[in-house]
LUMNUTOR-500033 format. One line per field, with one value per residue (C-alpha): residue in one letter; x, y, z. Coordinates in steps of 0.1 Angstrom, whole numbers, always signed. Layout:
N
type [A	...]
x [X	...]
y [Y	...]
z [Z	...]
// end
This chain:
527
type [X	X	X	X	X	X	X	X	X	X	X	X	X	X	X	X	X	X	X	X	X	X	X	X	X	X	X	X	X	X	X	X	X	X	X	X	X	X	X	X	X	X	X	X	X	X	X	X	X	X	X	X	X	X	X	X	X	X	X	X	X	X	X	X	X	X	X	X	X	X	X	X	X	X	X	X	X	X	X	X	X	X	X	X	X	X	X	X	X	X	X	X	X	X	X	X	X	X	X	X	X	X	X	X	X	X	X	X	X	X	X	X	X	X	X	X	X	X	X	X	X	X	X	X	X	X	X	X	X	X	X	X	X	X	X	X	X	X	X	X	X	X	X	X	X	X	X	X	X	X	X	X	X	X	X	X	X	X	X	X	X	X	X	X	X	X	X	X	X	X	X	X	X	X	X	X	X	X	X	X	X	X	X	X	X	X	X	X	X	X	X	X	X	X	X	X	X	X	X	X	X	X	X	X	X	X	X	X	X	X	X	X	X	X	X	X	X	X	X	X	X	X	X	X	X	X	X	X	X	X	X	X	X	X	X	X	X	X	X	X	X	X	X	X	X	X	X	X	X	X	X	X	X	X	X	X	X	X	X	X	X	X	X	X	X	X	X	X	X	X	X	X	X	X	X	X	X	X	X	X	X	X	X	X	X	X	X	X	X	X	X	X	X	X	X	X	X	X	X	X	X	X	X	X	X	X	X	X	X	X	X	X	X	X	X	X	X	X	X	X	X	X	X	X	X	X	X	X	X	X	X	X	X	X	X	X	X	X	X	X	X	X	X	X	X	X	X	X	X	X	X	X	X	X	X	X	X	X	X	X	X	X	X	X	X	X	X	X	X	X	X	X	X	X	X	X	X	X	X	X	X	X	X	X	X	X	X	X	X	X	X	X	X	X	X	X	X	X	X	X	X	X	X	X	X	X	X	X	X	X	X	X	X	X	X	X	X	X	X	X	X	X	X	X	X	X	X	X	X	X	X	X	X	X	X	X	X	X	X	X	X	X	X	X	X	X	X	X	X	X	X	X	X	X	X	X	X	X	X	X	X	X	X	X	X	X	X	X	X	X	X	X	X	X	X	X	X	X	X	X	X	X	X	X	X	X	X	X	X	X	X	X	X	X	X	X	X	X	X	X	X	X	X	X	X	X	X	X	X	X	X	X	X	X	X	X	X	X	X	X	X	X	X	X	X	X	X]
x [+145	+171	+150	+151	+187	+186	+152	+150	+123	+97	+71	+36	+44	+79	+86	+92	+132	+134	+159	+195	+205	+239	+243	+267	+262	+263	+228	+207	+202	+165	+176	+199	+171	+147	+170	+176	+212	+210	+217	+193	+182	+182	+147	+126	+142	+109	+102	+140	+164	+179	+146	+146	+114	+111	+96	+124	+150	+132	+134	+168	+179	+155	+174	+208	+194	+183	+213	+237	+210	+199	+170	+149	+155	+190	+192	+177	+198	+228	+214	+202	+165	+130	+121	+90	+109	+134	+100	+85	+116	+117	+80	+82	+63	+90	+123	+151	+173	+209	+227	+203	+207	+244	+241	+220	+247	+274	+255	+244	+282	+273	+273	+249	+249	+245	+215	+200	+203	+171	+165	+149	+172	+156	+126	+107	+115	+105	+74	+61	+71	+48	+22	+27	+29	-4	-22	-11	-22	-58	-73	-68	-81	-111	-125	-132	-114	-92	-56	-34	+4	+28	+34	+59	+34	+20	+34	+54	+24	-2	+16	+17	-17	-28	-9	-25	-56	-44	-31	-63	-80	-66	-68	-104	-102	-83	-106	-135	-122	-115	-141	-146	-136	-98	-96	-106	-83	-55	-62	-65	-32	-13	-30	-11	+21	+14	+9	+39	+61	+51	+34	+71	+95	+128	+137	+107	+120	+158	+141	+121	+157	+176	+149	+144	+180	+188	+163	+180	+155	+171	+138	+106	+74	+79	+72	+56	+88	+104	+81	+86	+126	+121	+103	+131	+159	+141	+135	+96	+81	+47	+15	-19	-49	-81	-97	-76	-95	-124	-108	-74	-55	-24	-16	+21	+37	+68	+84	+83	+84	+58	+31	-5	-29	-57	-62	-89	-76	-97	-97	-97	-62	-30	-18	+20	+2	-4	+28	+43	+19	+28	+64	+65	+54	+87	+110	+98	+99	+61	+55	+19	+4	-6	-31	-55	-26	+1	-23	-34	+9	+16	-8	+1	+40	+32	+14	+41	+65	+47	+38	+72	+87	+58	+67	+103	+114	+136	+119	+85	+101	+119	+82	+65	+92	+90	+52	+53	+79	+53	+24	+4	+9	-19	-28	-35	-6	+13	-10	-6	+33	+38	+5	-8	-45	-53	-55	-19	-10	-29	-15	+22	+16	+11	+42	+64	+42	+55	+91	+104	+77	+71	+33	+9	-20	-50	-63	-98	-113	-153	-178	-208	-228	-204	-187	-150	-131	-95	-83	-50	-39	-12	-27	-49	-81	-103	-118	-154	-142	-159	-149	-120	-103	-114	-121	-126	-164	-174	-196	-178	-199	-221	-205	-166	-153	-150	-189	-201	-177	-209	-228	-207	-221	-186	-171	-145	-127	-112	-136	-122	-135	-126	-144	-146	-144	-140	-103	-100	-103	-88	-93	-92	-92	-112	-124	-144	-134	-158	-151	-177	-191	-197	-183	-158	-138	-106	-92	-62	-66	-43	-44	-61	-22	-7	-29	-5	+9	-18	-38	-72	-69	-88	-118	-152	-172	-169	-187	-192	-192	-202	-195	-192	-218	-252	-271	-247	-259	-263	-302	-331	-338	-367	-395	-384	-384	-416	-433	-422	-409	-442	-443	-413	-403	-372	-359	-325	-302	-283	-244	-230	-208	-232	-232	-200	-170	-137	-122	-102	-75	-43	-52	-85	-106	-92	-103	-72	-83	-93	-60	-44	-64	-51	-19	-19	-35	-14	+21	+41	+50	+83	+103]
y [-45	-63	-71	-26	-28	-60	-56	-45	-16	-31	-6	-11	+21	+17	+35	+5	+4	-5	+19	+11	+44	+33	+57	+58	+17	+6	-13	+1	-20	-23	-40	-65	-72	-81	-99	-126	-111	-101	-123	-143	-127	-155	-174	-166	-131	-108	-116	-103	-135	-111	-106	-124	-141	-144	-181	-192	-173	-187	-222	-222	-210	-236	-267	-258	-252	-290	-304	-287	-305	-272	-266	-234	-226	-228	-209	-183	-185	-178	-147	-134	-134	-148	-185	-168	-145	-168	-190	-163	-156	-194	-193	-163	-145	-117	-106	-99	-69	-74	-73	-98	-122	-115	-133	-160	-170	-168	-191	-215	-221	-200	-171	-146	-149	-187	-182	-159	-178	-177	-211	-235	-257	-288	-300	-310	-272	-260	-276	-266	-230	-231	-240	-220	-192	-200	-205	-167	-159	-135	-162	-190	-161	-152	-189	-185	-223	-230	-227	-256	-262	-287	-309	-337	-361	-346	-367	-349	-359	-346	-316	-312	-318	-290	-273	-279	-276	-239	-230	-241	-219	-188	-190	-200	-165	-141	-150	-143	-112	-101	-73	-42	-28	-45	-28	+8	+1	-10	+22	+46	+30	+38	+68	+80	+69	+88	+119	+113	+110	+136	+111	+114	+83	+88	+55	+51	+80	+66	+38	+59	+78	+46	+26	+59	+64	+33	+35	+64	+91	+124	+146	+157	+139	+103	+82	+49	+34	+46	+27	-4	+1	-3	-35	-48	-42	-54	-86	-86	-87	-71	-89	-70	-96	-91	-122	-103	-113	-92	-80	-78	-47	-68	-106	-108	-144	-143	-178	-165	-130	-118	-89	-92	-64	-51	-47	-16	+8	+35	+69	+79	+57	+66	+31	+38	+33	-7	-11	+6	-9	-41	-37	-15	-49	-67	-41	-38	-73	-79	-109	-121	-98	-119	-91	-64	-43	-57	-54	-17	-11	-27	-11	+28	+17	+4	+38	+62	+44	+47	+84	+91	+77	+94	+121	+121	+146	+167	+182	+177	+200	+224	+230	+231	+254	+278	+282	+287	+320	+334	+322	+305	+265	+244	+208	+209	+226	+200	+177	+189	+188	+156	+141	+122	+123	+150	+132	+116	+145	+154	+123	+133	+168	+154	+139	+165	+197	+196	+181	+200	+228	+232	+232	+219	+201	+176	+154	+139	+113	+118	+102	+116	+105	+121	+89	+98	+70	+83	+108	+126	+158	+173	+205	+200	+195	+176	+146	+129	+95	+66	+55	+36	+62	+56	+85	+62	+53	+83	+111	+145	+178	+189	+225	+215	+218	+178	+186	+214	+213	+186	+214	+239	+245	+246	+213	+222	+251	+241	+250	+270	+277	+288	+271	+281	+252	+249	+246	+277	+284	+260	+269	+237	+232	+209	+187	+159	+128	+101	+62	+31	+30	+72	+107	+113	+151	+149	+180	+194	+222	+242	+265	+301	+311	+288	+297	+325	+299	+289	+298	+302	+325	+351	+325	+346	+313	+308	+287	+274	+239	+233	+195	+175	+192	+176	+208	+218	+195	+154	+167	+183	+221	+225	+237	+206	+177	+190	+189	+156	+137	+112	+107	+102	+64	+56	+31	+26	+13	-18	-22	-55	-53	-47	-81	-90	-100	-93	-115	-138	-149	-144	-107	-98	-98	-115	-154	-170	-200	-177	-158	-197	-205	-175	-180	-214	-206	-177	-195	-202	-232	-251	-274]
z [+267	+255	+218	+213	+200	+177	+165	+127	+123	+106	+104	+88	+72	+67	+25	+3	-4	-37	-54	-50	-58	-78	-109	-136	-142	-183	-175	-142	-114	-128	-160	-139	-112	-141	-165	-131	-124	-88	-61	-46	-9	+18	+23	+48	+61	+62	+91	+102	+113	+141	+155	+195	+199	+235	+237	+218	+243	+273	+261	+254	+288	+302	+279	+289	+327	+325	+299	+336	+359	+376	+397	+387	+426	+421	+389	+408	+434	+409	+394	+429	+414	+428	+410	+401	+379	+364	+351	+332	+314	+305	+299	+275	+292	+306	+284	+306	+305	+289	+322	+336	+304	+311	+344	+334	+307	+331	+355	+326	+316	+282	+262	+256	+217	+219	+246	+214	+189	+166	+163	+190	+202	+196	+168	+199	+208	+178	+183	+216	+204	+181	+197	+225	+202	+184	+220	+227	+192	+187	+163	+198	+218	+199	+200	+238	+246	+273	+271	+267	+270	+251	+281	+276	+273	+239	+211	+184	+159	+184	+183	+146	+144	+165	+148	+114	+130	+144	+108	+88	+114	+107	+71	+77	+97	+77	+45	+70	+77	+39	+39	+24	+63	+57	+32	+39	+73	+45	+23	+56	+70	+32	+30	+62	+48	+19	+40	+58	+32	+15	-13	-28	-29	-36	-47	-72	-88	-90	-106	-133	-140	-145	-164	-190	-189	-205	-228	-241	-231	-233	-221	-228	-231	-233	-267	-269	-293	-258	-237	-263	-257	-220	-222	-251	-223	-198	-221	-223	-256	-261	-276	-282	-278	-283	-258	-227	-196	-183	-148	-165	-177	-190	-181	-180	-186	-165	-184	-218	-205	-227	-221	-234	-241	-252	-291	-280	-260	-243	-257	-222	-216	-223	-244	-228	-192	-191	-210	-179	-150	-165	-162	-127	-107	-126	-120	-86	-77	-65	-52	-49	-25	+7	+23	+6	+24	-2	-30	-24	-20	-43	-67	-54	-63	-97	-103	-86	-109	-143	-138	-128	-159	-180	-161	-155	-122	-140	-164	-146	-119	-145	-159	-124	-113	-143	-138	-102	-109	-137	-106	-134	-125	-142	-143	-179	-192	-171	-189	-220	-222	-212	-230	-203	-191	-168	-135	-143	-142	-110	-93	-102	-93	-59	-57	-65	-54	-17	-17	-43	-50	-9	-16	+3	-11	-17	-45	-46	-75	-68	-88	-102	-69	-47	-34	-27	-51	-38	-17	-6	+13	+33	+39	+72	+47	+64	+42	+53	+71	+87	+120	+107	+96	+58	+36	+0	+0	+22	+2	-1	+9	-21	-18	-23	-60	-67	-71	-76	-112	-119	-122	-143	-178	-195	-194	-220	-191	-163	-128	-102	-70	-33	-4	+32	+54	+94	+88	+65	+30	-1	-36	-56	-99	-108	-146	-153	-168	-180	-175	-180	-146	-151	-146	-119	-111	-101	-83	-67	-40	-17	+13	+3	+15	-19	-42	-55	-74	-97	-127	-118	-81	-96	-96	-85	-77	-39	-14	+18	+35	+73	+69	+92	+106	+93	+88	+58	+33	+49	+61	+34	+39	+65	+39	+16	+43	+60	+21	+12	+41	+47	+8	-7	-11	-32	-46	-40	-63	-43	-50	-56	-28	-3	+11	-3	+11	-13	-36	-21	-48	-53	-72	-61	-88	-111	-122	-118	-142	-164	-169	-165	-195	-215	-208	-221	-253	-262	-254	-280	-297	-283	-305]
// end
């Protein structure tokens, strides 16, 4: 089709291009993007201006057929093609080929170019585009009503009214559709990405190089005067509140580019973490996040981009690297030399382990009742997953290490442990962390044929999980269900989310007026 060669990939999972990848610049490209001196990128282009919608392609051949007083028989005629065809390319409904769009210009006393022009010809054009468009649509579909076409007797205001109608409609729609199910498709969908990639992205870590670069940042573990001279250059003050929202980490006011936080910090948080969070979504250039899709992206680059500055690749590999010669690589003594908390480090283990390491692997964040919080892998594990393809919500086997380290006696050593699944045999380290809605392991694990790297492979404790079949540990043993299956009775503790659907602001979660109301008590004073 004639749309292959000028269509821009656009890719659900497409890596987000935010690095420029200049070097040897006085200020990075960060600094300038964030202190408001890069150019402005035209309006409206996500959507790709050289993309050729075929409605709009059809009615432009169809006004310059009628502006030359043509009959569709004798446009046919011209091209040496049945009428029948010639109205579903001015319909929309059928894109022709390049040499027949070749003929069709020649016939219509025009070029090719003009006859793709993105924009319809006419407003009325424009119009009954539109609502052609939005007839064709899935929400139209999915009301069951009969289709309608702009005919010439439709006013330009009836038009815009069905329009309206159509638009209020889908929004109506897509909030419908905010349910925890979008967003375990969003999460399996990123996930994927993730695996494809590697869960390394070049141009985050260009970005963490620059931004720590220009802060001065010579190597080694990464102070917090360090993370306060990233926000100076970047031009954000910070203020520590102590009436910071509930559902908020950080507010950041973007007109008198100031960063709030918390007075308290967690003694489980690193204090250098929200700083960086806070600043990621500037330097990235986050807009408001339109789907849970954005919002879970969004929230995955922040994170890549403040581990990888906590973290910086060079000397995150050089230490990585070292350990993997002397076969002793451990999560906390990559923990310890960067002081971060031990699944930062689990997470940026992740991104490096496979790209520059060439280890497989797998992460999992369980909490204490076995629910799977988040999940990774590019080593043919095989996660628990609904049929949607999530594996965040699912429960994990009771026999793999993310929780069977529940059950360890020494919570001051990390757990080691092999386990033999139906895809072979990974040995995973594993700790607990505690947090206010409980205890949670996070674990790393690699093939049996990696774990020559690690501290910890001469691990005795060993088990064995049959999952997903049910008789490994989703049913009661025989001799238990047969005692106590007609007697038992629990009662089960109901999540708050059961029945509901997600927050539908602009940042799910958050109160909006609440975080408004912030703002405008904590602004400063103008003249």
């Amino acid at each position: 089709m004639i749309t292959a060669d000028r269509r821009r990939a656009n890719s659900p999972v497409a890596a987000p291009q935010h690095g420029s990848g200049r070097s040897g610049a006085a200020v990075s490209p960060a600094l300038d993007r964030v202190a408001g001196q890069r150019s402005e990128q035209h309006a409206g282009d996500e959507h790709g201006s050289d993309e050729l919608d075929a409605l709009t392609l059809g009615r432009r051949i169809r006004e310059r057929r009628q502006h030359l007083g043509l009959t569709l028989d004798q446009l046919a005629g011209a091209v040496d093609r049945a009428p029948s065809q010639v109205s579903m390319i001015e319909n929309g409904k059928r894109e022709p080929r390049l040499t027949m769009l070749r003929s069709i210009a020649a016939a219509l006393q025009t070029s090719v170019d003009e006859l793709m022009r993105p924009d319809a010809p006419t407003e009325r054009a424009a119009l009954e585009i539109a609502v052609e468009r939005a007839v064709r649509g899935p929400v139209f579909a999915s009301l069951g009503l009969p289709g309608i076409r702009a005919s010439k007797g439709m006013s330009d205001d009836v038009l815009r009214t069905l329009l309206g109608l159509h638009s209020e409609i889908e929004r109506l729609h897509r909030e419908r559709a905010s349910t925890p199910e979008e967003a375990r498709r969003a999460n399996a969908e990123l996930r994927r990405e993730m695996r494809d990639r590697d869960n390394y992205y070049p141009e985050l870590e260009r970005q963490a190089t620059e931004l720590l670069a220009a802060a001065g940042h010579t190597g080694g573990p990464v102070s917090q005067q360090t993370v306060s001279d990233i926000a100076g250059r970047l031009g954000f003050t910070l203020h520590y509140v102590g009436d910071l929202p509930y559902a908020t980490r950080s507010v950041t006011d973007k007109r008198n580019h100031r960063i709030y936080l918390p007075v308290q910090q967690s003694s489980s948080r690193d204090s250098r973490s929200p700083v960086l969070q806070a600043l990621a979504s500037q330097v990235l250039g986050h807009d408001e996040p339109r789907s849970y899709a954005d919002f879970l992206r969004q929230r995955v680059e922040t994170n890549y981009l403040t581990a990888a500055i906590l973290l910086p690749e060079k000397d995150a590999v050089c230490l990585l690297s070292e350990a993997k010669n002397l076969r002793r690589i451990s999560m906390e003594d990559l923990r310890d030399a960067f002081a971060v908390s031990y699944e930062t480090a689990a997470h940026r283990f992740t991104n490096l382990a496979t790209t520059r390491l060439g280890i497989p692997v797998h992460f999992m964040k369980v909490h204490e009742s076995g629910t799977i919080i988040k999940a990774y892998e590019n080593d043919s594990v095989r996660f628990p997953s609904d049929a949607t393809g999530a594996v965040e919500g699912t429960t994990v086997c009771r026999n793999w290490t993310a929780r069977t380290v529940f059950e360890a006696s020494d919570r001051f050593s990390p757990w080691y442990q092999y386990t033999d699944t139906p895809t072979g045999t990974y040995w995973c380290t594993s700790r607990i962390e505690k947090a206010k809605e409980g205890e949670y392991s996070v674990s790393v694990g690699v093939p049996f044929a990696h774990v020559g790297w690690f501290r910890g492979r001469e691990t005795t404790n060993r088990a064995r999980s049959l999952c997903p079949d049910e008789s490994c540990c989703r049913t009661a043993p025989p001799e238990l269900a047969e005692t106590w299956a007609a007697h038992a009775w629990p009662a089960a503790r109901t999540p708050t989310s059961l029945l509901a659907a997600l927050p539908t602001g602009s940042f799910p979660g958050v109160d909006e007026t609440e975080v408004y109301e912030f703002l405008q008590a904590h602004a400063p004073t103008r003249p």
